[in-house]
PATORVO-269186 format. One line per field, with one value per atom (N, C-alpha, C): x, y, z; residue number from 0; chain; residue in one letter. Coordinates in Angstrom, 2 decimals. Atoms other than C-alpha are relative to their C-alpha. Last residue first. Layout:
% residues N
u <- c(X, ...)
v <- c(Y, ...)
w <- c(Z, ...)
num <- c(NUM, ...)
cadena <- c(A, ...)
residuo <- c(a, ...)
END
This chain:
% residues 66
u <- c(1.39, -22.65, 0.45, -1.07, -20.53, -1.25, 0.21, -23.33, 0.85, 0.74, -23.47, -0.16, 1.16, -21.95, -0.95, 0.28, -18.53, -1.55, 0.55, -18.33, -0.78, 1.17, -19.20, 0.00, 0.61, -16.46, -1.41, 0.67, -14.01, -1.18, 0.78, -13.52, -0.47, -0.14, -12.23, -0.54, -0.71, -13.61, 0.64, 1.32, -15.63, 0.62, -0.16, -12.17, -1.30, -1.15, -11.67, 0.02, -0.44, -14.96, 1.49, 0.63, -17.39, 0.46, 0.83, -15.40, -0.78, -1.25, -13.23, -0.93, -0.65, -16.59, 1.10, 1.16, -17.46, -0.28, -0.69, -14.03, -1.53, -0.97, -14.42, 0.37, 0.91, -17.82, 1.50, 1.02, -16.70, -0.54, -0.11, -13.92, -0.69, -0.75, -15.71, 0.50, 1.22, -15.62, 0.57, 1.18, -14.05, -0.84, 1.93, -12.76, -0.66, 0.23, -9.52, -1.14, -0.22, -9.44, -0.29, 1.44, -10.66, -0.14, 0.47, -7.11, -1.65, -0.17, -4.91, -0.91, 0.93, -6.84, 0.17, -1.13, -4.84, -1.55, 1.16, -5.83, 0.35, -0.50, -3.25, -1.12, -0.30, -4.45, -0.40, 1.25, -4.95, 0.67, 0.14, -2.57, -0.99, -1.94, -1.75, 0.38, -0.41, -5.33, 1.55, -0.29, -5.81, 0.02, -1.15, -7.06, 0.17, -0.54, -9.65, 1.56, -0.78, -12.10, 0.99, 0.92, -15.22, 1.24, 1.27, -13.15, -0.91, -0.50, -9.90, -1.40, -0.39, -11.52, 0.42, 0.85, -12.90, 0.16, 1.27, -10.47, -1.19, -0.70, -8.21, -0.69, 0.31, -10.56, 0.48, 1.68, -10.72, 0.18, 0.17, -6.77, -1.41, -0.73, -6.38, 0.02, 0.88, -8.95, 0.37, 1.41, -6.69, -0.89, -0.63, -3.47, -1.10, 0.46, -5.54, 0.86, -1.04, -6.56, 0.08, -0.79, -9.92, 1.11)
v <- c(-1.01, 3.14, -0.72, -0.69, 0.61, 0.75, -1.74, 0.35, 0.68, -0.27, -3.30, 1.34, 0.16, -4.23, 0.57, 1.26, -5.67, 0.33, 0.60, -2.92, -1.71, -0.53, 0.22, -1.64, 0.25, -1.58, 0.13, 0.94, -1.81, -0.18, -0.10, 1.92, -1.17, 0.43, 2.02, -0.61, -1.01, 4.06, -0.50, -0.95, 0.92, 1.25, -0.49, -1.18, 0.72, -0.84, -1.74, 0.19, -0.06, -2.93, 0.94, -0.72, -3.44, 0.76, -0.83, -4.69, 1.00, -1.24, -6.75, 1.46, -0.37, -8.35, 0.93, -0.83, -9.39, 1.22, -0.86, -10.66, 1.52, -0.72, -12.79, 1.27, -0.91, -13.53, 0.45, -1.16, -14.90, 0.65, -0.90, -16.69, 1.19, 0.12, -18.09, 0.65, -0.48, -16.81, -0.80, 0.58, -19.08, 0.13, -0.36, -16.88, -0.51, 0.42, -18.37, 0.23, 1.26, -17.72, -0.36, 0.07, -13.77, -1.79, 0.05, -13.72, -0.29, 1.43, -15.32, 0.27, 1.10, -12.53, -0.92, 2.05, -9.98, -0.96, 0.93, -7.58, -0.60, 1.28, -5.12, -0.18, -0.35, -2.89, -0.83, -0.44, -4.99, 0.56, -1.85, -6.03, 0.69, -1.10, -9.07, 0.68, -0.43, -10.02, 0.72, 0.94, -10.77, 0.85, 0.49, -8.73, -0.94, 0.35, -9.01, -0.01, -1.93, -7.17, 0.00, -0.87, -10.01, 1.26, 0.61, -13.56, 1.69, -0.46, -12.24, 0.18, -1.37, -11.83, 0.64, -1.06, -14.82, 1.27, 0.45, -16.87, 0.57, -0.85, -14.94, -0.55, -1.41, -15.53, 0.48, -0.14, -19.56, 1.53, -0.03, -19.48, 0.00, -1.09, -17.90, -0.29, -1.00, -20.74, 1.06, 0.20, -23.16, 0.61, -0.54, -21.87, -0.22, -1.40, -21.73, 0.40, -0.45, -25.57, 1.79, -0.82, -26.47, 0.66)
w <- c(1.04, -3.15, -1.37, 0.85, -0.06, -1.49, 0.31, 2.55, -1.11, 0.84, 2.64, -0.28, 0.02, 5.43, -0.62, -0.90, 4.66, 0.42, 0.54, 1.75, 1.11, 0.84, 4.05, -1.01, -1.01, 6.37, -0.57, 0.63, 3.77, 0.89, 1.28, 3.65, 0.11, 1.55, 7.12, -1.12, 0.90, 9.99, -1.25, 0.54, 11.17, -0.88, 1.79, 11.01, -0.24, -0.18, 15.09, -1.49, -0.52, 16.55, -0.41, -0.91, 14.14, 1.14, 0.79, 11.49, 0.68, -0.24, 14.02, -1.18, -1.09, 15.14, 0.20, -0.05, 11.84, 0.78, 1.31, 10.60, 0.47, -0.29, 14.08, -0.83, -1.24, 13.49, 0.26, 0.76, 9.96, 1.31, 0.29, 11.57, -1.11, 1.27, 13.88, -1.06, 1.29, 17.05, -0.90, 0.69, 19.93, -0.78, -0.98, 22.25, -0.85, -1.48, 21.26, 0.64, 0.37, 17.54, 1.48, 1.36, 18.02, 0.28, -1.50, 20.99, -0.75, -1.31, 18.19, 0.93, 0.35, 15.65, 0.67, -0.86, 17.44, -0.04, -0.98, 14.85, 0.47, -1.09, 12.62, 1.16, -1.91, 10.16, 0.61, -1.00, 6.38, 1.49, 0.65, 3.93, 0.71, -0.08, 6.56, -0.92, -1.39, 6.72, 0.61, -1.53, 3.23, 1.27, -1.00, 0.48, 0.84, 0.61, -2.27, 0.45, -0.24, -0.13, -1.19, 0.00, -0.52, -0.53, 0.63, -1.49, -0.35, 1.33, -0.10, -1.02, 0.43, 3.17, -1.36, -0.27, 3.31, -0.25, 0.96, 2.39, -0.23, 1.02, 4.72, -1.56, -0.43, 7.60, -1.71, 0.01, 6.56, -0.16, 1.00, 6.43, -0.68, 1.23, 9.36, -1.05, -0.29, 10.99, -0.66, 0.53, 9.81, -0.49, 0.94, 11.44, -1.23, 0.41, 14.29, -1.49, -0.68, 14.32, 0.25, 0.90, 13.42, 0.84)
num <- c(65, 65, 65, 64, 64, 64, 63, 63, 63, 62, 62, 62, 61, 61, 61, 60, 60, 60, 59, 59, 59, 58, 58, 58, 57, 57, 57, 56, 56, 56, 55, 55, 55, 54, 54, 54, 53, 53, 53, 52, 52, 52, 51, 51, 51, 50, 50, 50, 49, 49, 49, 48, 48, 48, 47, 47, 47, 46, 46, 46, 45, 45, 45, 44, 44, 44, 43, 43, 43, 42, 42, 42, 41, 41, 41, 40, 40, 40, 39, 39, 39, 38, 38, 38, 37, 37, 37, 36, 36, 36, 35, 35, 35, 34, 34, 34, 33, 33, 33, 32, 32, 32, 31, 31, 31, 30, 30, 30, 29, 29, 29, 28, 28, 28, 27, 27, 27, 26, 26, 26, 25, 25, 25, 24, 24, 24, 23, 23, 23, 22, 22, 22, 21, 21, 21, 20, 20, 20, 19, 19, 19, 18, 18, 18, 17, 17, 17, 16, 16, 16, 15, 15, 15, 14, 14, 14, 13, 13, 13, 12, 12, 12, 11, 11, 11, 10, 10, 10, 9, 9, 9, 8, 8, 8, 7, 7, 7, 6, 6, 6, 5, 5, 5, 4, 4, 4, 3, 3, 3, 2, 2, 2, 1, 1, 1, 0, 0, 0)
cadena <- c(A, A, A, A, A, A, A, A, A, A, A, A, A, A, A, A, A, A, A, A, A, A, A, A, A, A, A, A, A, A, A, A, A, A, A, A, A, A, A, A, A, A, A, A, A, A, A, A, A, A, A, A, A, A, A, A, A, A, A, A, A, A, A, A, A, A, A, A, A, A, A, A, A, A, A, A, A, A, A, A, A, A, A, A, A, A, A, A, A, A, A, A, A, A, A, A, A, A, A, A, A, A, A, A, A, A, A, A, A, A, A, A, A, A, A, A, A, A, A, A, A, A, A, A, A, A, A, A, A, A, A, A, A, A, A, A, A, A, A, A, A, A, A, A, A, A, A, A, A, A, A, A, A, A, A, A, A, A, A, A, A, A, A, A, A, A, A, A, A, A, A, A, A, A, A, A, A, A, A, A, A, A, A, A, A, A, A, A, A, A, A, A, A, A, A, A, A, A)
residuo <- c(x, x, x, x, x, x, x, x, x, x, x, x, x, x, x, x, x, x, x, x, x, x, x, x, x, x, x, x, x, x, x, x, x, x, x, x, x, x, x, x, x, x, x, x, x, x, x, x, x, x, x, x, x, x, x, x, x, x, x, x, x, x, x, x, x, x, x, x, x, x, x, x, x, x, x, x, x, x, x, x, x, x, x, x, x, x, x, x, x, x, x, x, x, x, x, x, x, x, x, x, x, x, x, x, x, x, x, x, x, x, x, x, x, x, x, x, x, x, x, x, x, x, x, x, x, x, x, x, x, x, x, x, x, x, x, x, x, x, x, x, x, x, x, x, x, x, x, x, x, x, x, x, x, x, x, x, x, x, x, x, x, x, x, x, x, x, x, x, x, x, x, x, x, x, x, x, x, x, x, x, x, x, x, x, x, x, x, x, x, x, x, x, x, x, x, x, x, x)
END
């Protein structure tokens, strides 16, 4: 899978649960995510944990939304 690929997997994903994409969303260097080889559900998982815990979608990405 290429990476323009892979961004469209993430954003498939993303739209699927948040109903956004990745570029209505605070900025990720998903090129460096794509290169270390997560997929992009460990990558979405990873930035969740890492740099979107303080934001709302984080409660829905792991289940805590009420």
């Amino acid at each position: 899978m290429n990476y323009d690929e892979w961004m469209k997997e993430v954003d498939k994903i993303m739209i699927s649960i948040f109903g956004l994409a990745h570029d209505n969303l605070p900025d990720v260097l998903w090129r460096d995510k794509f290169e270390d080889g997560l997929s992009p559900h460990d990558a979405i998982d990873c930035t969740m944990e890492d740099e979107w815990a303080d934001e709302p979608m984080a409660d829905i990405w792991f289940g805590d939304a009420e």
